[in-house]
PLY file of the C-alpha trace (Angstrom):
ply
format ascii 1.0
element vertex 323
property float x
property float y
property float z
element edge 322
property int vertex1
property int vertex2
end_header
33.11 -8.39 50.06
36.46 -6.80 49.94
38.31 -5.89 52.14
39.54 -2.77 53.10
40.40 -0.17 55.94
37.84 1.00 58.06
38.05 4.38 59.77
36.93 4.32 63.31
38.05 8.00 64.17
36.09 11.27 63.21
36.29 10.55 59.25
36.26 14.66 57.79
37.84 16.96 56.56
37.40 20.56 57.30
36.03 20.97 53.62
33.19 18.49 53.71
32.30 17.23 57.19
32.40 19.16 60.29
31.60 17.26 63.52
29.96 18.51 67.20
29.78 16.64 70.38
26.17 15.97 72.45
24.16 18.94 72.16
22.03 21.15 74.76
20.43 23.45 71.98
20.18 22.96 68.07
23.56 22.21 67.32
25.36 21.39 63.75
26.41 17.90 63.81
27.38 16.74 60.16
27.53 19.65 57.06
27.99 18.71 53.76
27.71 19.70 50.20
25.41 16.47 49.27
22.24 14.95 50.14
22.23 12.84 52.55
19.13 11.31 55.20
19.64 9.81 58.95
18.21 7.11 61.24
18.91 5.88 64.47
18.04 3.76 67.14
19.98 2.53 70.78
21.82 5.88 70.63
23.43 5.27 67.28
22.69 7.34 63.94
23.45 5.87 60.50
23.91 8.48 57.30
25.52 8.86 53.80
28.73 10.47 53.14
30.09 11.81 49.45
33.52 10.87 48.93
35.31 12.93 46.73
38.12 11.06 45.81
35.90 7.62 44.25
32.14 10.37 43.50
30.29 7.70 45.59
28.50 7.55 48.89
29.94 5.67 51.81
27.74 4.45 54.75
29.09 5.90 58.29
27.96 5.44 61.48
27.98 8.18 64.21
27.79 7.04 68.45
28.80 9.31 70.79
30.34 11.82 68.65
32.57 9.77 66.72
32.14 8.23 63.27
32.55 5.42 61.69
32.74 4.51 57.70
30.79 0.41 57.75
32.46 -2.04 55.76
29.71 -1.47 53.16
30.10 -0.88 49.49
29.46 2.54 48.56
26.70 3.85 46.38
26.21 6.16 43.61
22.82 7.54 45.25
22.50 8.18 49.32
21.52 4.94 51.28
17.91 4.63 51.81
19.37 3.27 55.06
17.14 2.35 58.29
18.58 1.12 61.84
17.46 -0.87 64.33
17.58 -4.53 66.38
17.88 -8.54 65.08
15.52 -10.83 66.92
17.94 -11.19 68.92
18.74 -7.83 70.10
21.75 -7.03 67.98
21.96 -3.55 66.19
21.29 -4.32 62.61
20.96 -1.70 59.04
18.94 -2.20 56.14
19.49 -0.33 53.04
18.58 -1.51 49.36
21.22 -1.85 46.33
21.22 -1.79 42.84
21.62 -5.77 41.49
21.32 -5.02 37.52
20.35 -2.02 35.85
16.49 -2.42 36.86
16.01 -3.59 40.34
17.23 -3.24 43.22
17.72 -6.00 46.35
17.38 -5.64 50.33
20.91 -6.05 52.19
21.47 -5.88 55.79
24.15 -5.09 57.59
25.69 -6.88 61.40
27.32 -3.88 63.20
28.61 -7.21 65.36
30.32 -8.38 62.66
30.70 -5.37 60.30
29.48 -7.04 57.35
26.63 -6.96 55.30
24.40 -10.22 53.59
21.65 -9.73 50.81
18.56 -10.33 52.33
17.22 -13.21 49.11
14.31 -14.02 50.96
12.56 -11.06 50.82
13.64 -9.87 47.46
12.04 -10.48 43.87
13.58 -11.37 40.79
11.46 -9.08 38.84
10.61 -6.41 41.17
12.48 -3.95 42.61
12.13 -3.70 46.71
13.74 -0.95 48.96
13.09 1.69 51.66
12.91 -0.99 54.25
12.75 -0.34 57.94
13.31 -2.75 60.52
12.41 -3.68 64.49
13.13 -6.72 66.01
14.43 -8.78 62.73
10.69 -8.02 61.50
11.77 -6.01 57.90
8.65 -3.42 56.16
9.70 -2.03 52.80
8.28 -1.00 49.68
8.21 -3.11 46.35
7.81 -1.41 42.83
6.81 -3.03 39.53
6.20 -2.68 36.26
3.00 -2.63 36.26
3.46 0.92 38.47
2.15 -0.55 41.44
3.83 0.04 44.84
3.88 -2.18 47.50
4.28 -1.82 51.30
5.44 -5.23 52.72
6.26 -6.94 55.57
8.21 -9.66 56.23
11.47 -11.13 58.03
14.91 -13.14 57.05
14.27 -16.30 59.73
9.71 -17.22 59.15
9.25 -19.28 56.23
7.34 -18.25 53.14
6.07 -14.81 51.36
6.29 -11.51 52.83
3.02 -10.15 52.66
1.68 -7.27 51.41
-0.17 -4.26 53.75
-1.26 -2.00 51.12
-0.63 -0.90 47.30
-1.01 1.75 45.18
-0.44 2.05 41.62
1.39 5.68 41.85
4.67 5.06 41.66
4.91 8.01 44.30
1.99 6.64 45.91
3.68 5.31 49.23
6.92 6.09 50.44
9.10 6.21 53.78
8.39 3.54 56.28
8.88 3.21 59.82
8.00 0.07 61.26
7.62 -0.84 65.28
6.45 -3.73 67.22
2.93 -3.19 66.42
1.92 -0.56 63.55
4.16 0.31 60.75
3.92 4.11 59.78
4.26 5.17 56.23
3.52 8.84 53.96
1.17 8.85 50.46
2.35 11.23 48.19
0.34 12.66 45.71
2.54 15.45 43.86
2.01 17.43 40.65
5.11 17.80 38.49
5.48 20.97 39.96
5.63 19.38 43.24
2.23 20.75 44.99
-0.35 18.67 45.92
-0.50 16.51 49.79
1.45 14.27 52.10
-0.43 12.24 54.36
1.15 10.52 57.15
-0.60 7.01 58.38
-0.16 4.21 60.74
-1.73 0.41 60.63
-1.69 -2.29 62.87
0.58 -5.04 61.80
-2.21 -7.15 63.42
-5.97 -5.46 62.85
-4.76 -3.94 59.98
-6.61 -0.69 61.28
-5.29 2.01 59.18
-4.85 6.20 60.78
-4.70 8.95 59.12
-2.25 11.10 61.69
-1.38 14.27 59.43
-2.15 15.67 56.16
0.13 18.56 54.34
-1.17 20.13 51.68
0.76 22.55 49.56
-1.37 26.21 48.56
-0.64 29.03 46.48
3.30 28.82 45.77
3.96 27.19 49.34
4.83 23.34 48.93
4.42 21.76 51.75
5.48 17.57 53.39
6.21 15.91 55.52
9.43 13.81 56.76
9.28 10.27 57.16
8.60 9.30 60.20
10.60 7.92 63.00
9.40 5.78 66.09
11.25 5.43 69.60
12.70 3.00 70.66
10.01 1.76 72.91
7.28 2.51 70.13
5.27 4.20 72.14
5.78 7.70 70.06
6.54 8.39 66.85
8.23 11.83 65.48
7.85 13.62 62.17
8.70 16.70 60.90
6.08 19.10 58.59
7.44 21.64 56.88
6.18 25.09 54.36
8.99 25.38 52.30
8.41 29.08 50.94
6.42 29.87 54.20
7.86 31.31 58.36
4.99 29.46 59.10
3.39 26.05 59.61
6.72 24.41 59.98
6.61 21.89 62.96
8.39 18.68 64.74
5.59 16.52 65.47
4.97 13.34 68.05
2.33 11.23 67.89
1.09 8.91 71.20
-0.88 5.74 69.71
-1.97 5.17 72.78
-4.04 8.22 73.03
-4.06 9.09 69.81
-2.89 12.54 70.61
-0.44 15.00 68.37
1.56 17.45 70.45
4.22 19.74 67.65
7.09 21.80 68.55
8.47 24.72 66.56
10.70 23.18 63.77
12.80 23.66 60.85
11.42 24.75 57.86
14.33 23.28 55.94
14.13 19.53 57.72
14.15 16.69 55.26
14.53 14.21 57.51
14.22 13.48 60.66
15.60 10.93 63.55
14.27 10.51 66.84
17.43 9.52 69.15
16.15 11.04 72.73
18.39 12.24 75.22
20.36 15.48 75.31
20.04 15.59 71.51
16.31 14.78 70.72
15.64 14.64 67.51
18.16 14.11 64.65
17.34 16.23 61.47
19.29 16.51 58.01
18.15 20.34 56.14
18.58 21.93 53.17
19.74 25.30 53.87
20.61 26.44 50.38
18.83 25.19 47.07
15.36 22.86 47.13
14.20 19.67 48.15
14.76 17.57 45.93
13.41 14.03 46.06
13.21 14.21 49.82
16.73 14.95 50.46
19.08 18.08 49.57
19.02 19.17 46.43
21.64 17.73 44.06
21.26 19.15 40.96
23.49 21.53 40.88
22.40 24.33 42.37
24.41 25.86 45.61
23.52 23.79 48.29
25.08 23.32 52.33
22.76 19.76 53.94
22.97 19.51 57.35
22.76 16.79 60.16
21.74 18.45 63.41
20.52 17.94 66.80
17.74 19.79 67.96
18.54 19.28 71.83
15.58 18.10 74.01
11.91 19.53 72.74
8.83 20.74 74.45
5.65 19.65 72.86
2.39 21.08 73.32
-1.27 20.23 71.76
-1.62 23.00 68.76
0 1
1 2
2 3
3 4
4 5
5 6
6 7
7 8
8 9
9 10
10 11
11 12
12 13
13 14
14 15
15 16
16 17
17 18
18 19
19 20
20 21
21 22
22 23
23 24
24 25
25 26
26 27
27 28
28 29
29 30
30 31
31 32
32 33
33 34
34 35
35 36
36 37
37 38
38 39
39 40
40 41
41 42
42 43
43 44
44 45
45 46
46 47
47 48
48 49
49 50
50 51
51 52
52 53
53 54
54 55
55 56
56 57
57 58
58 59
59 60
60 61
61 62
62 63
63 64
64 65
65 66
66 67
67 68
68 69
69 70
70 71
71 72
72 73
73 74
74 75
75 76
76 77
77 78
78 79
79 80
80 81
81 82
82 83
83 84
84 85
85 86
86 87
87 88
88 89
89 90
90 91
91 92
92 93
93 94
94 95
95 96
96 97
97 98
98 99
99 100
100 101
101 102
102 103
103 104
104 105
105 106
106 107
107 108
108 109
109 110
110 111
111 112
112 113
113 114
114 115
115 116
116 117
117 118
118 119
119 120
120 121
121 122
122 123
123 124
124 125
125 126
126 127
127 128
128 129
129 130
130 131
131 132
132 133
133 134
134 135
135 136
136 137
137 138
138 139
139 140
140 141
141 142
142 143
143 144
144 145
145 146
146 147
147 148
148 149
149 150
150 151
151 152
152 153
153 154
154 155
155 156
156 157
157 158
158 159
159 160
160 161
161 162
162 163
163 164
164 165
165 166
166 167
167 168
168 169
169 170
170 171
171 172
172 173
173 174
174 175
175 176
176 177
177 178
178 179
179 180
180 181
181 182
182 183
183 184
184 185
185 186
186 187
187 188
188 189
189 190
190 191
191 192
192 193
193 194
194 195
195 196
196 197
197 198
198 199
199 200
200 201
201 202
202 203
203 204
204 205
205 206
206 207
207 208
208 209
209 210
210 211
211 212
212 213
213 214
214 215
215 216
216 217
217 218
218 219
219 220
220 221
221 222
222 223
223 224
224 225
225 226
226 227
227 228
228 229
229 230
230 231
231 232
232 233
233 234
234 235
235 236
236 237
237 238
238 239
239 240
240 241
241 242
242 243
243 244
244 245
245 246
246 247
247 248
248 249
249 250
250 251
251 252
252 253
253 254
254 255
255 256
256 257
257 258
258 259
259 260
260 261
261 262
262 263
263 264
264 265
265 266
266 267
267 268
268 269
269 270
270 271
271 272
272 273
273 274
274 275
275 276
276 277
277 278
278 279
279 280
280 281
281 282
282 283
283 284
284 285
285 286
286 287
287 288
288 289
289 290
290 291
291 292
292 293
293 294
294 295
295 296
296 297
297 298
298 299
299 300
300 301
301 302
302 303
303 304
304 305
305 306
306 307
307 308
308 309
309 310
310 311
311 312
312 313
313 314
314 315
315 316
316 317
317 318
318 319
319 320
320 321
321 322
């Protein structure tokens, strides 16, 4: 990789990034005029950036309100980027890249050594594989061929052989956004007109049983469209947070946790224009990038020209209730 300077201090300008410190209430962390999605994990949150001056996307790195641009090649498109742990406990990044002008390659990136490595064993010379999400050096993502199939995998960089597949369908919006834990992997099925109406179902399965849930089901009526966010474990596991939102609608728009344990799901009021969402705990709860101006687009802010302000904010810590 080349090298070059890294920024380690608050990297914005008044113009495109505005930065808060820990919030108590919903607070504006990160506002910008492109689309851009978060993750995080150990108190760190990992999102895109839109630099002007080379029309690319940087990857930056935000820990207790400071941010940092990762030695990482930028990106035409926003990072599909996921955080979390090695095997051996070391804060680690996945994100996919294109490698020709038809598929794309797993890389990972060592916040210990601020460097990223393509990750060859689990990528396919003639497929293309990204969305991954990892926990623990254990890596799910999705593969797409040809053939319009779509693959959710799991695998890891160190255990010989394959990755193995957990389920396909041949939509090629048929299974997106990932979230992988210790034990169950939790993913959405998307089954959109080309208006954008139809359902998103959120489910988990047990990396083990392969027992398969069906925790949530939006389905868009009249002229509402509704989703809902990828979803976003703990750090423990133990819960995992979504958001569901009603675009055109005051209503119906919630932040969801789910307990596997007891297979309960308690909801707090939410955000109506969440896209994604981050569970990071503490003072600032959950992490959530909006759309405030424009449409969805894609699952991020809209991009297409229309007048558009994307978000990153902190909801501060939520109360969640059975509906």
């Amino acid at each position: 990789m080349r090298s070059r300077t890294i920024i380690t201090a608050l990297v914005a300008s008044a113009a495109s990034l505005a930065v808060a410190g820990p919030a108590t209430a919903e607070t504006v962390l990160v506002e910008q005029a492109r689309p851009f999605s978060v993750d995080a994990a150990k108190g760190v949150s990992v999102f895109s950036q839109y630099d002007e001056s080379i029309g690319a996307y940087r990857l930056v790195a935000r820990q207790d309100g400071r941010l940092k641009v990762l030695d990482v090649d930028p990106l035409p498109v926003p990072f599909d980027v996921d955080i979390g742990t090695s095997r051996t406990g070391a804060l680690v990044a996945v994100y996919s890249r294109s490698i020709d002008d038809e598929n794309t390659d797993l890389f990972g990136y060592s916040f210990a050594s601020d460097s990223e490595t393509r990750l060859a064993s689990l990528s396919s010379a003639y497929a293309s594989e990204h969305d991954p999400s990892v926990w623990r050096g254990n890596i799910a993502f999705l593969r797409s061929t040809n053939d319009g199939r779509r693959r959710l995998m799991v695998g890891n960089t160190t255990a010989n052989g394959a990755p193995r597949t957990l389920v396909t369908r041949r939509s090629p919006r048929g299974i997106v956004n990932p979230a992988l834990s210790a034990l169950r992997v939790a993913y959405v099925t998307a089954n959109l007109n080309q208006d954008g109406f139809g359902y998103h179902a959120l489910h988990t399965r047990t990396l083990r049983a392969g027992k398969d849930r069906t925790i949530h089901v939006a389905r868009s009526g009249g002229l509402n469209a509704a989703r809902v966010t990828g979803p976003s474990w703990s750090d423990t596991g133990r819960a995992l947070y979504f958001a569901r939102t009603n675009s055109t609608s005051g209503t119906g728009n919630r932040y969801h946790r789910y307990s596997p344990a007891t297979g309960q799901v308690t909801q707090a009021r939410g955000n109506r224009h969440a896209i994604s969402t981050a569970f990071i705990g503490g003072q600032e709860g959950l992490l959530v990038t909006t759309n405030t101006i424009g449409r969805p687009n894609g699952g991020m802010c809209s991009d297409d020209g229309a007048p558009t302000t994307c978000q990153l904010i902190a909801t501060g810590p939520l109360t969640y209730a059975r509906p």
